[in-house]
N, C-alpha and C positions, 0 to 999 in steps of 0.2 A: 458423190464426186467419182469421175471415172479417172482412171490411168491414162496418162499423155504419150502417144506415139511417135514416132522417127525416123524416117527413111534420109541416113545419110550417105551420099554420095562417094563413092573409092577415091582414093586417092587417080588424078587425072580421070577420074572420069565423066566424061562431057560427051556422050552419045547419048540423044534421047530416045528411048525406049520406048515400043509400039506396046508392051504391058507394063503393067504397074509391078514395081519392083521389091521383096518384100520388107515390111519394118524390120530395120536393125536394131532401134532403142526404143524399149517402154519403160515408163517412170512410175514410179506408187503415186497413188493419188495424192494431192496437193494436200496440205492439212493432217494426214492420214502417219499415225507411227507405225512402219512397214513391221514385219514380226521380226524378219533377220536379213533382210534385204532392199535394199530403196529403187532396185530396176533387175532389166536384164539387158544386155549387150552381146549382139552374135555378129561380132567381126568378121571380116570377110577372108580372114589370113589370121596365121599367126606371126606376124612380123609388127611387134609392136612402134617401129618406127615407121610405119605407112600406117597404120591401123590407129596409134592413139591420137596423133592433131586433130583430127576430124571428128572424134568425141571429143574433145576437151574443147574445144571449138566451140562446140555445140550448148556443150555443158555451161560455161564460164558464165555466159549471162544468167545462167536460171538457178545456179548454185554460189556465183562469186568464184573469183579467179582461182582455179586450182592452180595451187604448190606443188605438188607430191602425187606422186603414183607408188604402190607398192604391187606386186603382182606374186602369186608362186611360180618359180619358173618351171617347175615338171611339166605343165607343155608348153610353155615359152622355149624357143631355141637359144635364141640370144636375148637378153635381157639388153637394153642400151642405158648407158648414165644420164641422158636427159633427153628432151625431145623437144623441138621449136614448136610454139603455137600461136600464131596471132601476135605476136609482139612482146612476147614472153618465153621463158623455157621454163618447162616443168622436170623436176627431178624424179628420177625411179631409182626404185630399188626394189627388194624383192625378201620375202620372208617364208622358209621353206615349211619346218616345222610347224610358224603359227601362222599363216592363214591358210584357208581354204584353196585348196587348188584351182576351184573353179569360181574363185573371184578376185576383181577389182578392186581396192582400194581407192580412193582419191580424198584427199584431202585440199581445204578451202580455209584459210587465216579467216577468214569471215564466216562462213558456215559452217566448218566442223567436219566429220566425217563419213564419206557416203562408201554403199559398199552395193558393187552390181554383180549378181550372177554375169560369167562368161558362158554364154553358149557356146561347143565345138564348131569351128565354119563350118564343119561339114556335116550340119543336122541337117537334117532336108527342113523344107519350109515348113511344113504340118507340125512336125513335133518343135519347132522353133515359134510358131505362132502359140501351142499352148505353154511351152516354159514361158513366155515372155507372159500369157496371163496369169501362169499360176504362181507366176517370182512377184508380179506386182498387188497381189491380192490382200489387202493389211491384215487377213485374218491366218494366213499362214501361217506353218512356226518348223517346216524342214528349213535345214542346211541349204549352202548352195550346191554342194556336192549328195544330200536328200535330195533334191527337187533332180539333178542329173540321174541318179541312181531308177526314179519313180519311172523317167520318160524311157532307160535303158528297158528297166520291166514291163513297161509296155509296149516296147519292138516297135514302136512311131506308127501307132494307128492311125488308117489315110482318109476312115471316112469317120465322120463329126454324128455320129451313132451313139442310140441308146446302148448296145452294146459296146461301143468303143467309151463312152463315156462311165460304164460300169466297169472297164477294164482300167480305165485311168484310177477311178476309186479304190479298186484292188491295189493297184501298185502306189497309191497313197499311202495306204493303210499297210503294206510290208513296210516302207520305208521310217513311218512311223515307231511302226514296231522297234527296228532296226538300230532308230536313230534315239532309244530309247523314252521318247513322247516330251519333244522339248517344249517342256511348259513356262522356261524362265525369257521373257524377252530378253533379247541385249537394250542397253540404256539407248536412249532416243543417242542419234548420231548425228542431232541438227544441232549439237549447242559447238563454240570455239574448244580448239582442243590444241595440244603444242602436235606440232609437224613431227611422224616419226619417220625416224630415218632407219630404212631397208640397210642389207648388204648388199652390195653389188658386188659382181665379179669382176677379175679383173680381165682386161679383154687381153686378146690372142696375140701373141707374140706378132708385130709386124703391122698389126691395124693402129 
């Protein structure tokens, strides 16, 4: 079984394109219990109120209607308390200390809990194309801030080389080191699970 790909659309955007545009979302293989991660996701922004309907959108048929978004916000600027999508609104919230900075939370009453690497928008496409393979691969077991660390240490090599491919495995194997050799999976994330509720902030005096 291979990983499912997805080139979602910006928010208004409706010009077609003379090249093909790069995937935004890959998914772990269908079947497959991911090691610490079930996708990756490289929005186009960090404004999670343009940026999350169009995933969750996307998302809702293949996972069941997501509830709940949690995020960390260290590079979230504004965190929002909820977001319209498709004839629903999904709550956020955000949890500093225990998640991962470079990931998504979502949660589904029906499916349970999914958790995607956040790519920076501002990877270039190369190193965006291989985080999204090596976040959806089930034999992994870095972090999702391991898997950022591995692509910083290898400075987003441009050509798809036996040497750049032995530089990847280098900066695997730091990060491993690094991340002390996480041997324990987290529990499968597909079973029902209760909705946790984030902190939010409260917004700015005058909005």
């Amino acid at each position: 079984m291979t990983a499912t790909t997805y080139d979602m659309p910006a928010v208004g955007d409706r010009t077609p394109s003379a090249s093909p545009r790069p995937l935004r979302l890959r998914l772990a293989p269908s079947g497959t219990t991911p090691a610490l991660i079930d996708g990756a996701w490289w929005p186009r922004s960090r404004d999670l109120t343009a940026e999350l309907p169009a995933l969750i959108a996307l998302l809702d048929p293949l996972w069941g209607r997501i509830t709940h978004v949690t995020v960390n916000p260290t590079f979230w600027p504004i965190v929002p308390r909820k977001v319209p999508v498709q004839g629903h609104v999904v709550k956020v919230g955000w949890f500093k200390a225990e998640q991962d900075p470079h990931t998504l939370l979502l949660l589904s009453y029906t499916a349970g809990r999914w958790d995607l690497l956040v790519i920076p928008p501002e990877t270039d496409a190369v190193t965006a194309a291989r985080l999204m393979a090596t976040a959806t691969d089930p034999t992994r077991q870095l972090t999702a801030s391991g898997l950022i660390q591995e692509a910083e240490l290898l400075g987003g090599a441009a050509e798809d080389t036996a040497e750049a491919e032995a530089a990847w495995d280098s900066a695997r194997e730091k990060v491993w080191d690094s991340e002390g050799g996480h041997d324990a999976r987290r529990p499968s994330s597909h079973g029902p699970v209760a909705a946790a509720a984030g902190r939010v902030p409260r917004p700015a005096e005058g909005m």
